[in-house]
mmCIF file of the C-alpha atoms, coordinates in Angstrom:
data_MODEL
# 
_entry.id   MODEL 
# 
loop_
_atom_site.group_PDB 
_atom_site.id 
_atom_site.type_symbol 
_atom_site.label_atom_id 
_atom_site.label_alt_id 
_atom_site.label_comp_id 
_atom_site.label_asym_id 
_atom_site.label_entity_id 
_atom_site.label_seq_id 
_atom_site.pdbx_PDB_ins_code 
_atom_site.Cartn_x 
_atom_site.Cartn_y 
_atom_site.Cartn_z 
_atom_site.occupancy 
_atom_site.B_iso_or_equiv 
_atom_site.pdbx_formal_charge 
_atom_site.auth_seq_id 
_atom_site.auth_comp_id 
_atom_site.auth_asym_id 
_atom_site.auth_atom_id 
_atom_site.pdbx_PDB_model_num 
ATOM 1   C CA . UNK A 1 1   ? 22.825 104.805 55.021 1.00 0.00 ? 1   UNK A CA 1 
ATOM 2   C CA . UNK A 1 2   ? 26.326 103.305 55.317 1.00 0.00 ? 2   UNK A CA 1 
ATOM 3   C CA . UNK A 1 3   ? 25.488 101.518 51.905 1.00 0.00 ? 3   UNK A CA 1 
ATOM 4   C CA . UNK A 1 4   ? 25.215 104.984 50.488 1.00 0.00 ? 4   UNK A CA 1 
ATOM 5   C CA . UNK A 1 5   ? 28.500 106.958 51.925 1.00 0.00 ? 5   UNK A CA 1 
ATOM 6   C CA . UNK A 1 6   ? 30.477 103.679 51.383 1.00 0.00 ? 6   UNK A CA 1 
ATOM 7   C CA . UNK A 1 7   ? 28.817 104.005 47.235 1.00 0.00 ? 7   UNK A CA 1 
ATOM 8   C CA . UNK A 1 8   ? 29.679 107.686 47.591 1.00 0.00 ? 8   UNK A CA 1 
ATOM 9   C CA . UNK A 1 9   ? 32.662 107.658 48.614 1.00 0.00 ? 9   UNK A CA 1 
ATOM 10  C CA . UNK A 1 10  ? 33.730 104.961 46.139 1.00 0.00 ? 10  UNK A CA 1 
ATOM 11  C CA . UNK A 1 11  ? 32.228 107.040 43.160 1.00 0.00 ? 11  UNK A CA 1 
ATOM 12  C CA . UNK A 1 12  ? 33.499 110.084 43.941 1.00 0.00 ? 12  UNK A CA 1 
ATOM 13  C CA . UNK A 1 13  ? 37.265 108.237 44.247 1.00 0.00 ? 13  UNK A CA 1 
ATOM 14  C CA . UNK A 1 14  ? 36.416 106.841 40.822 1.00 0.00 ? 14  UNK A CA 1 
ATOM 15  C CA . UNK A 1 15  ? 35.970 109.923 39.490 1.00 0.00 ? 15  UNK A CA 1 
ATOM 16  C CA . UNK A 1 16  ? 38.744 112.051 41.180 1.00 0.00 ? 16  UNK A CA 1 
ATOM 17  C CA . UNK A 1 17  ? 41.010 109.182 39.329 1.00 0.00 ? 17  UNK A CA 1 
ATOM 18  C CA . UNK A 1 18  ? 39.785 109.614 36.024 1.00 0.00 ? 18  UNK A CA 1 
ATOM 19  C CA . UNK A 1 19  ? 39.926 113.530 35.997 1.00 0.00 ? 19  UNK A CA 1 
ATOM 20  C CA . UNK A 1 20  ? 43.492 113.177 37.791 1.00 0.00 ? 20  UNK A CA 1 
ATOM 21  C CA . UNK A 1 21  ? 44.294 110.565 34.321 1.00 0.00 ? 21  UNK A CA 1 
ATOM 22  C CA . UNK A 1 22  ? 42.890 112.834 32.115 1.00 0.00 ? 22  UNK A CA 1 
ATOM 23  C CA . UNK A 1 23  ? 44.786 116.221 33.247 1.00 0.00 ? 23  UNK A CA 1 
ATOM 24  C CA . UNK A 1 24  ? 47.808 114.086 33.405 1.00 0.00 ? 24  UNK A CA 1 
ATOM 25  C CA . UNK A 1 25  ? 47.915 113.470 30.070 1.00 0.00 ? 25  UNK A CA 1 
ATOM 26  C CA . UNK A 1 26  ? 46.346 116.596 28.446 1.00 0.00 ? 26  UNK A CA 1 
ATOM 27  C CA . UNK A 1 27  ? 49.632 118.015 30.665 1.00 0.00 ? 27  UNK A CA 1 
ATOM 28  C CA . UNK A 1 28  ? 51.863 116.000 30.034 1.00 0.00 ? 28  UNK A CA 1 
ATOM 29  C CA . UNK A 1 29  ? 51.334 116.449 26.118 1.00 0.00 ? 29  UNK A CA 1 
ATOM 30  C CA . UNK A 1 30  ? 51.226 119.551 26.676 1.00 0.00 ? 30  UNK A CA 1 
ATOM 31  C CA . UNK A 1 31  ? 54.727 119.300 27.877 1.00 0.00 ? 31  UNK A CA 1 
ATOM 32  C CA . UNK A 1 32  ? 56.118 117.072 25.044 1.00 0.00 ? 32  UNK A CA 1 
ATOM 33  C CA . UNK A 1 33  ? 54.774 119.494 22.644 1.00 0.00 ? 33  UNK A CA 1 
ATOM 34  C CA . UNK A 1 34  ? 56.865 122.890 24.589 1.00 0.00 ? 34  UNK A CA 1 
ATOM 35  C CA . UNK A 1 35  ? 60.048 120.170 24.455 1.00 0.00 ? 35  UNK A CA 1 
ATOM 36  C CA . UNK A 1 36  ? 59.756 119.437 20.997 1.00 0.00 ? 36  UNK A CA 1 
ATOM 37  C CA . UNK A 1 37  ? 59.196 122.712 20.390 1.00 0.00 ? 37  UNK A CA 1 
ATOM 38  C CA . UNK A 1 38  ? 62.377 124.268 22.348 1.00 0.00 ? 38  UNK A CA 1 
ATOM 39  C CA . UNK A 1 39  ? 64.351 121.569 20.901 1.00 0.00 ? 39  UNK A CA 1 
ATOM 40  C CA . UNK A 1 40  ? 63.253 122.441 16.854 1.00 0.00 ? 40  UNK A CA 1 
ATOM 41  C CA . UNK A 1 41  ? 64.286 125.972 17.755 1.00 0.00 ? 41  UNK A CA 1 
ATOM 42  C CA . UNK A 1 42  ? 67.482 125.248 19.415 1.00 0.00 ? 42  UNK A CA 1 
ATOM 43  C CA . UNK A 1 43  ? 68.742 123.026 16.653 1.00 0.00 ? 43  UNK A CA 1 
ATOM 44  C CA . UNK A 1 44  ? 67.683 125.950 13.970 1.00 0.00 ? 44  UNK A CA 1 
ATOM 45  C CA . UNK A 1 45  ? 69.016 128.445 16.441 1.00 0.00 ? 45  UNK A CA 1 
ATOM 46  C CA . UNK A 1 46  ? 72.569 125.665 15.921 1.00 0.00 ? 46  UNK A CA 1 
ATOM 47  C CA . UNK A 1 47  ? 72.359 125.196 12.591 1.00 0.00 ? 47  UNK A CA 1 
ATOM 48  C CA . UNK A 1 48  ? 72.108 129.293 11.406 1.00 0.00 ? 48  UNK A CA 1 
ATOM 49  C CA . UNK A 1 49  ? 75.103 130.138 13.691 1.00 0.00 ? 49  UNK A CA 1 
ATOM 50  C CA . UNK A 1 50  ? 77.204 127.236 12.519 1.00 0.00 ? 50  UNK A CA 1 
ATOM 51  C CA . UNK A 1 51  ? 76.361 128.300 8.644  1.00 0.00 ? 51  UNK A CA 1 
ATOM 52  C CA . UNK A 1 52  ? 77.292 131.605 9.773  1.00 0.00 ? 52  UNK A CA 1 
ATOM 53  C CA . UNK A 1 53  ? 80.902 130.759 10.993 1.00 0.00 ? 53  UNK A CA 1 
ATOM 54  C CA . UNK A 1 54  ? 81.303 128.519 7.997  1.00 0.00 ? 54  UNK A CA 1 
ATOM 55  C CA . UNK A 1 55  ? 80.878 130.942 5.775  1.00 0.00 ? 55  UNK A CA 1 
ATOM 56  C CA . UNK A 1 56  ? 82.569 133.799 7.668  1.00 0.00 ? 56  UNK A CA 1 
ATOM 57  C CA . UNK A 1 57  ? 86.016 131.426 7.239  1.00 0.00 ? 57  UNK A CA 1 
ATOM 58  C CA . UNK A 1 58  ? 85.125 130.254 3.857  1.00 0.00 ? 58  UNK A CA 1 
ATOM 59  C CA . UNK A 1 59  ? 85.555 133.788 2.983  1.00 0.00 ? 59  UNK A CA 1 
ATOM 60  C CA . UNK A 1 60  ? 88.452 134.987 4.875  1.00 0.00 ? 60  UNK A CA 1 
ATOM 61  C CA . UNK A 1 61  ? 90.076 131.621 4.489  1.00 0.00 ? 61  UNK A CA 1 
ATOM 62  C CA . UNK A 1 62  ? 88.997 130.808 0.811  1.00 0.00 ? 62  UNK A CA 1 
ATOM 63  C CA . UNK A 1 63  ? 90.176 133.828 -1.060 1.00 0.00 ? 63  UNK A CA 1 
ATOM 64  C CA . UNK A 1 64  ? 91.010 133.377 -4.478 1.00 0.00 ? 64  UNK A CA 1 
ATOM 65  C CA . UNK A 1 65  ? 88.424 130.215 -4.666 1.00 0.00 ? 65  UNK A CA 1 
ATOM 66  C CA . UNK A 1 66  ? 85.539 130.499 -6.706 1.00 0.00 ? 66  UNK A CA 1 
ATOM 67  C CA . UNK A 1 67  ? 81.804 131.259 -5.132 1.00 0.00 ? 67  UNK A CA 1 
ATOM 68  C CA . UNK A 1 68  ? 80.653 127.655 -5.940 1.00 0.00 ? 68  UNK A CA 1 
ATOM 69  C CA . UNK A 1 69  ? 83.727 126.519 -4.394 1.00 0.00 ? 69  UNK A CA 1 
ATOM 70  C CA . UNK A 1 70  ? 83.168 128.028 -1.610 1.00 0.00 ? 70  UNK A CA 1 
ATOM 71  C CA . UNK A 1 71  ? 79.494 127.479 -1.178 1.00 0.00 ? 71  UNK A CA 1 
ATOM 72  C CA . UNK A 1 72  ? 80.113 123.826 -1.783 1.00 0.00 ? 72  UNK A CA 1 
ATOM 73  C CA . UNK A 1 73  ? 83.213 123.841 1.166  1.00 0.00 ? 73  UNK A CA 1 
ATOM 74  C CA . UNK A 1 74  ? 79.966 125.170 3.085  1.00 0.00 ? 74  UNK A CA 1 
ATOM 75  C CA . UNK A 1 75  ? 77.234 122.997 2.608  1.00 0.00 ? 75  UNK A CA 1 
ATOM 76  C CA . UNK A 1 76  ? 79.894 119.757 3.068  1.00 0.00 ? 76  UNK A CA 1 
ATOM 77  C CA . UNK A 1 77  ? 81.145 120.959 6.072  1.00 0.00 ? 77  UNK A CA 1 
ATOM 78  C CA . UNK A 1 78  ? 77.592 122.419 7.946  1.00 0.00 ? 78  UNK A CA 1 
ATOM 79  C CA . UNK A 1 79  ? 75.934 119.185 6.785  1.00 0.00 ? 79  UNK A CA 1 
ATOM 80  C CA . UNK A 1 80  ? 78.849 117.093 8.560  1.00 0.00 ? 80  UNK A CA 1 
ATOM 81  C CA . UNK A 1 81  ? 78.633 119.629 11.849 1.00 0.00 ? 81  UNK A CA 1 
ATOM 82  C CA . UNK A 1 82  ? 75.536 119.405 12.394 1.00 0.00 ? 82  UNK A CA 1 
ATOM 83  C CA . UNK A 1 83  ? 75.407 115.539 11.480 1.00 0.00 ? 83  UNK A CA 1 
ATOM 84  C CA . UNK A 1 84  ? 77.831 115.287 14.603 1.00 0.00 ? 84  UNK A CA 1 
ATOM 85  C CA . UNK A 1 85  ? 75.170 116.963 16.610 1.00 0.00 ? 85  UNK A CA 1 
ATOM 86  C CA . UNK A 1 86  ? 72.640 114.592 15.774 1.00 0.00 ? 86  UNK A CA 1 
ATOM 87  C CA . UNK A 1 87  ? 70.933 117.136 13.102 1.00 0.00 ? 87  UNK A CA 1 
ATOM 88  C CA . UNK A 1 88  ? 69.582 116.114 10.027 1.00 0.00 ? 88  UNK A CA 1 
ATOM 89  C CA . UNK A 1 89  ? 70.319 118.648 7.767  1.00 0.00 ? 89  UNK A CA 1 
ATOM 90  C CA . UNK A 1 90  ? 69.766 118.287 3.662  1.00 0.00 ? 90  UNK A CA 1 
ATOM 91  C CA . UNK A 1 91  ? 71.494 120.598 1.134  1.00 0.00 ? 91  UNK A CA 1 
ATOM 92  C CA . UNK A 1 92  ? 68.728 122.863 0.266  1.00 0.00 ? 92  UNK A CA 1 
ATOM 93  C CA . UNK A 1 93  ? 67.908 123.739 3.715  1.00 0.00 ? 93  UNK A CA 1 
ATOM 94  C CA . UNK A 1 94  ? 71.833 124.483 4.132  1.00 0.00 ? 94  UNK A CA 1 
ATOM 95  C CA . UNK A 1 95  ? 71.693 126.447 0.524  1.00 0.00 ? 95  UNK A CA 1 
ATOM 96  C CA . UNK A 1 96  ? 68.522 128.634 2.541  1.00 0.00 ? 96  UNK A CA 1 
ATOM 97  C CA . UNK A 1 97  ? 70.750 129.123 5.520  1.00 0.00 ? 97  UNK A CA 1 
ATOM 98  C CA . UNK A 1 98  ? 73.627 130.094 3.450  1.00 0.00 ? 98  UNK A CA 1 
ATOM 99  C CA . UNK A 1 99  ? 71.311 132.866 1.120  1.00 0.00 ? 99  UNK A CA 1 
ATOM 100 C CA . UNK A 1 100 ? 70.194 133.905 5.082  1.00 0.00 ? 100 UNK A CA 1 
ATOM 101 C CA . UNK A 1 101 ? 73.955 134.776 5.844  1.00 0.00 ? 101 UNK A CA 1 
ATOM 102 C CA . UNK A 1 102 ? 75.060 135.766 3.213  1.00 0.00 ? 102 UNK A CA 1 
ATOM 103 C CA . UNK A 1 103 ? 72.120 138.926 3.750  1.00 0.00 ? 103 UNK A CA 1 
ATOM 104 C CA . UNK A 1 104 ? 72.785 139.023 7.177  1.00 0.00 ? 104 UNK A CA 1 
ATOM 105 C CA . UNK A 1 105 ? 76.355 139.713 5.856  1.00 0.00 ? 105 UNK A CA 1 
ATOM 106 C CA . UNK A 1 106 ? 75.795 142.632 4.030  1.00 0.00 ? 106 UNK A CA 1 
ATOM 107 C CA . UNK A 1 107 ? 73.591 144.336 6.407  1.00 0.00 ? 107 UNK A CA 1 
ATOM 108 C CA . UNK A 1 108 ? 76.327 144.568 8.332  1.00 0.00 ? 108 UNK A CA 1 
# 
């Protein structure tokens, strides 16, 4: 009979650890993935409101430049920004950020 608890016991340990393994890493990727997650949407959260304030000065500060001119000043200096904040930014996604606020701006 002490064979048995001592078996028992041992199995049911066993198992306990496994289950323990297992919901540690289901949770813990379920963590990475919420982290990865908050980070993606800070950095876009970053990257709209600096394309936002570079365009707000290109156009106060710009005046008499053309458009392109100015759109280029913008996509130069939010790709550098954002470089400096470890962001990897390419111009197309900064030309779709720009087209964003530019409609933001005239809601306003």
């Amino acid at each position: 009979m002490e064979n048995v608890l001592s078996y028992v016991t041992e199995v049911s340990i066993t198992v306990l650890i496994v289950v323990a393994t297992v919901l540690l890493g289901v949770l813990g990727a379920k963590v990475t993935a919420y982290l990865n997650n908050l980070k993606a949407t800070e950095q876009f959260t970053l990257t709209h409101k600096i394309i936002e304030n570079l365009i707000m000065f290109a156009e106060s500060e710009l005046t008499g430049k053309p458009g392109v001119e100015k759109r280029e000043y913008v996509v130069e200096k939010a790709i550098e920004l954002l470089a400096e904040k470890g962001i990897k930014a390419n111009k197309d996604e900064i030309l779709a950020g720009i087209e964003k606020g530019l409609s933001k701006m005239s809601d306003k």
